[in-house]
C-alpha positions as CSV (number, residue, x, y, z in Angstrom):
1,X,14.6,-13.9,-8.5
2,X,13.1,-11.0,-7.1
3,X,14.5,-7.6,-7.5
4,X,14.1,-4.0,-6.5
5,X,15.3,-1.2,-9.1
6,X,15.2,2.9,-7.9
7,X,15.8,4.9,-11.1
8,X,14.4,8.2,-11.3
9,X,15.0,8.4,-15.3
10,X,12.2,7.3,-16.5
11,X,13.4,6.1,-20.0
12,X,16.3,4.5,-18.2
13,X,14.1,2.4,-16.0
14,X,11.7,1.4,-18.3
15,X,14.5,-0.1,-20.4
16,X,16.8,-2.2,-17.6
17,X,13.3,-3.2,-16.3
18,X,12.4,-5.0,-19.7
19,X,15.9,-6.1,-19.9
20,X,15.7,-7.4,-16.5
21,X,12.2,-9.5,-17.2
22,X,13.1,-10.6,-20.4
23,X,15.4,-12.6,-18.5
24,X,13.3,-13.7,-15.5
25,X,13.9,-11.4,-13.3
26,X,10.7,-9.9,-11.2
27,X,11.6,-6.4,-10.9
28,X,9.4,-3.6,-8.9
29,X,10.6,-0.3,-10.1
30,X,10.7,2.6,-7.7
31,X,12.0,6.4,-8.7
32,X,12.7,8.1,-5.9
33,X,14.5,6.7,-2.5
34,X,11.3,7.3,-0.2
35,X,9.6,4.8,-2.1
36,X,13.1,2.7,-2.3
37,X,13.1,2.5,1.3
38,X,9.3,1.8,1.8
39,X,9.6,-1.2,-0.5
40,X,12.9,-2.6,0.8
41,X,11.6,-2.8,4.3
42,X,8.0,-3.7,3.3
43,X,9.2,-6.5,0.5
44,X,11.8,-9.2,0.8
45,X,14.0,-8.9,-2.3
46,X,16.9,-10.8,-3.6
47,X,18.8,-8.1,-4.9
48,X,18.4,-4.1,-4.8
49,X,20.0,-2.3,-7.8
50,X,19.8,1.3,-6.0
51,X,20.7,4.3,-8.2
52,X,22.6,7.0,-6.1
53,X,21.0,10.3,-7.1
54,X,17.3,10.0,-6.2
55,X,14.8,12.1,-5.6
56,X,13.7,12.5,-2.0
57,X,16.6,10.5,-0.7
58,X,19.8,9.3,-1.5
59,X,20.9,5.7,-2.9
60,X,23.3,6.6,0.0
61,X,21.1,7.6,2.3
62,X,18.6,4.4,1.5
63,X,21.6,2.3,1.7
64,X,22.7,3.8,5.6
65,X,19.4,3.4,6.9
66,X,18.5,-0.6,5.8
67,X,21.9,-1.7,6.7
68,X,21.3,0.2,10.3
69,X,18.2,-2.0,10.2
70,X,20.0,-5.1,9.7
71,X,18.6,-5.2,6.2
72,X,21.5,-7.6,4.5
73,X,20.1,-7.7,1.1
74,X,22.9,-7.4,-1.7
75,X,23.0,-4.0,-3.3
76,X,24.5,-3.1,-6.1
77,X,24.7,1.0,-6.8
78,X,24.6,2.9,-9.9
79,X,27.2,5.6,-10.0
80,X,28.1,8.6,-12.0
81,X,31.1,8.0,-14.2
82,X,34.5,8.9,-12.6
83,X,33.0,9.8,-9.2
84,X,35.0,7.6,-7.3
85,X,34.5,9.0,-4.1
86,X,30.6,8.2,-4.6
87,X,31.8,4.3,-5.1
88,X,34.3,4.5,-1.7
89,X,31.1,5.6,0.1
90,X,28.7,3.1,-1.4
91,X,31.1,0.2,-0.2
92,X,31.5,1.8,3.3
93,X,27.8,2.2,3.7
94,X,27.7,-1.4,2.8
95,X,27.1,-1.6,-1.3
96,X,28.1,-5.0,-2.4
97,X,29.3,-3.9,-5.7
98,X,28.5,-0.3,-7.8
99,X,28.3,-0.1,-11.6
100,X,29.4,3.4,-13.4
101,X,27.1,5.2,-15.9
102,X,26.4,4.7,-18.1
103,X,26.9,0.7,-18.6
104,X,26.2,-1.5,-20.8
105,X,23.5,-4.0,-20.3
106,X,25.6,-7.1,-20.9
107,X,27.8,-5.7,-18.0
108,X,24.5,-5.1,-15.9
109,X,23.3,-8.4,-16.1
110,X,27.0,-9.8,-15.4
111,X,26.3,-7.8,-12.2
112,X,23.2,-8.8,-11.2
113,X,24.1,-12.7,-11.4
114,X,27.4,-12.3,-9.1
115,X,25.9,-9.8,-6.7
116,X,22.6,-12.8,-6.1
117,X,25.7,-15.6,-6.2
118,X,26.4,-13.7,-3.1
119,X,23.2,-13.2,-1.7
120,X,22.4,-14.0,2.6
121,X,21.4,-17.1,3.3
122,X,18.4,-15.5,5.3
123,X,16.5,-14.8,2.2
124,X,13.8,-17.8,2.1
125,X,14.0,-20.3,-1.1
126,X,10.1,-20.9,0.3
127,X,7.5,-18.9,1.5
128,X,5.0,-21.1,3.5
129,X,1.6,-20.8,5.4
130,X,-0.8,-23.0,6.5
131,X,-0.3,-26.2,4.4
132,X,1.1,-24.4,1.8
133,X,4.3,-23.6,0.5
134,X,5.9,-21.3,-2.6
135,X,9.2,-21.8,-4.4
136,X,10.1,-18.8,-4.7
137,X,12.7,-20.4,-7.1
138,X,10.8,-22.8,-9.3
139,X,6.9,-20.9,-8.6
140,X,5.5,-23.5,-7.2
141,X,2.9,-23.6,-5.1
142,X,2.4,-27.1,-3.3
143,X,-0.1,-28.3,-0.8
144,X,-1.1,-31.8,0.5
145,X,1.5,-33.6,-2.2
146,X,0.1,-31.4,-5.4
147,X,2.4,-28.9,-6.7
148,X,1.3,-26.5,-9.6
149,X,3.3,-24.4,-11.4
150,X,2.1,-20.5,-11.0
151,X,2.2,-18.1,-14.4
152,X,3.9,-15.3,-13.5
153,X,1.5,-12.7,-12.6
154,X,-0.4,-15.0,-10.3
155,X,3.0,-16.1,-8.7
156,X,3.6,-12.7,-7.8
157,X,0.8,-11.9,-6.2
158,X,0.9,-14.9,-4.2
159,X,4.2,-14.2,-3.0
160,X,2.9,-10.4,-2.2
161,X,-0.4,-12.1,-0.1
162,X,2.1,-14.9,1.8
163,X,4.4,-12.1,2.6
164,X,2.0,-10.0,4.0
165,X,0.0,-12.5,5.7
166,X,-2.8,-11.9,7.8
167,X,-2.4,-7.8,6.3
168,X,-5.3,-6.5,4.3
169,X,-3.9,-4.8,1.1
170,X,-5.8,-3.1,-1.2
171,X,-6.7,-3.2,-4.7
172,X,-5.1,0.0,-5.8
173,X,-1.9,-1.2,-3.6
174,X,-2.0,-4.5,-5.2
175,X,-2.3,-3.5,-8.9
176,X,0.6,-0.8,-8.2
177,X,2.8,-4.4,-7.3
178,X,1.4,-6.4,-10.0
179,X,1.8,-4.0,-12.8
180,X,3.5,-1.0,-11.6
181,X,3.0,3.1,-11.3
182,X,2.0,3.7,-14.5
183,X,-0.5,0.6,-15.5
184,X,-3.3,1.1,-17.8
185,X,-4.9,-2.2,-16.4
186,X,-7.9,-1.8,-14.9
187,X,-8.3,-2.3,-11.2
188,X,-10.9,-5.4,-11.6
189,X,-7.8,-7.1,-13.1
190,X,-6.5,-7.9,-9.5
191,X,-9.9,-9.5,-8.8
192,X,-9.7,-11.8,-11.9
193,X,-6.3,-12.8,-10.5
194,X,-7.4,-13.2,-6.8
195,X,-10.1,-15.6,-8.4
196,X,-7.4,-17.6,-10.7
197,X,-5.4,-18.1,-7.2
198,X,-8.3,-19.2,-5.3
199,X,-8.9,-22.1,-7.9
200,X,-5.7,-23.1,-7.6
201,X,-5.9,-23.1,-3.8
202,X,-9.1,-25.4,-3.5
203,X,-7.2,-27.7,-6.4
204,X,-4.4,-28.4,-3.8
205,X,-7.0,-28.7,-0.7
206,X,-5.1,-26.1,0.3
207,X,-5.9,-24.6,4.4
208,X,-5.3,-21.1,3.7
209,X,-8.2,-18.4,1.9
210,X,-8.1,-15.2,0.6
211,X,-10.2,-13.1,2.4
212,X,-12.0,-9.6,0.9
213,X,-13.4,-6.7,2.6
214,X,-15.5,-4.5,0.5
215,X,-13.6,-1.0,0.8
216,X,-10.1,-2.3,2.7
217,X,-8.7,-5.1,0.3
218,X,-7.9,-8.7,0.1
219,X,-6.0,-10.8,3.2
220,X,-4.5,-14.0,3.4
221,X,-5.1,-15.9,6.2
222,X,-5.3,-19.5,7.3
223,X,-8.9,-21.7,8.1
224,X,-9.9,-23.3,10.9
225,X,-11.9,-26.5,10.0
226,X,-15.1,-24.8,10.9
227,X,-14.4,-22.7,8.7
């Protein structure tokens, strides 16, 4: 399950985000609601834990403008303790739950689970292009009756290339995804990665490529046989 988490306390993100992984959760972490909004509308997510006071804009104000795009992902907001009237507008803007600060993780979690229980039917179980398909559920990527089972870093950025197909994204852009704002990794990582997924395309005969451009990034797109 894919999730997106706006938390502009640093030390606070950083700790529901390992919480979060540690139990199998993909989480992109955001701190401030422009980049909230750029990645809700830009990624499809299964949930979106939005804090309400963020830099930028509001958990509010993020929450208004992907409902009024028809954006139907659950959201759960993170509220200040005893501001109830910051809960009444979360629901009316079209929350799906809100959690008081601070929480306790176990209560977080408990959360998390009902508020994906709940989660639109829209949201694809599979991605698929070409002759290939990824559970999003299981990680699998299948092609021509193979199915392999994707680590986790390699499933992500699969699901980043099939989501964006066609789109060239670049390395900086892609390494920001895999490993977030504040990596150490070095950019060549990504390549090593793109080069893992590419073996694992030719193993399932797979019709799709991904494509580099020196200076503008790495594409998916599908082959024609004379290619």
């Amino acid at each position: 399950m894919k999730l997106l988490y706006a938390e502009d306390e640093l030390a606070m993100s950083q700790a529901v985000t390992d919480i979060l992984t540690y139990h199998r959760y993909d989480v992109d972490a955001v701190y401030d609601g422009t980049d909230a909004l750029y990645y809700a509308q830009n990624q499809q997510y299964d949930g979106i834990i939005l804090d309400i006071l963020l830099p930028g804009m509001s958990g509010l104000e993020v929450l208004k403008k992907l409902r009024s795009e028809g954006n139907s992902t659950p959201v759960l907001m993170l509220t200040a303790v005893g501001e109830v009237e910051d809960r009444i507008a979360g629901l009316d803007c079209g929350a799906d739950d809100y959690l008081p600060k601070p929480f306790a993780m176990g209560e977080l979690l408990a959360r998390v689970r009902a508020m994906l229980r709940r989660k639109d039917e829209f949201t694809p179980n599979i991605l698929e292009c070409g002759n290939v398909s990824l559970n999003q559920q299981k990680s699998e990527l299948s092609a021509n009756g193979i199915t392999l089972v994707l680590p986790r870093l390699e499933y992500k950025l699969m699901e980043i290339l099939m989501l964006n197909t066609n789109r060239f994204l670049s390395t900086e852009d892609l390494l920001v995804k895999l490993w977030g704002y504040d990596t150490d990794t070095e950019p060549g990582a990504v390549w090593v990665y793109i080069s893992y997924l590419r073996r694992r395309l030719s193993a399932i005969d797979a019709n799709i490529t991904i494509e580099a451009k020196r200076g503008v990034g790495y594409s998916l797109k599908v082959t024609t046989p004379e290619e």
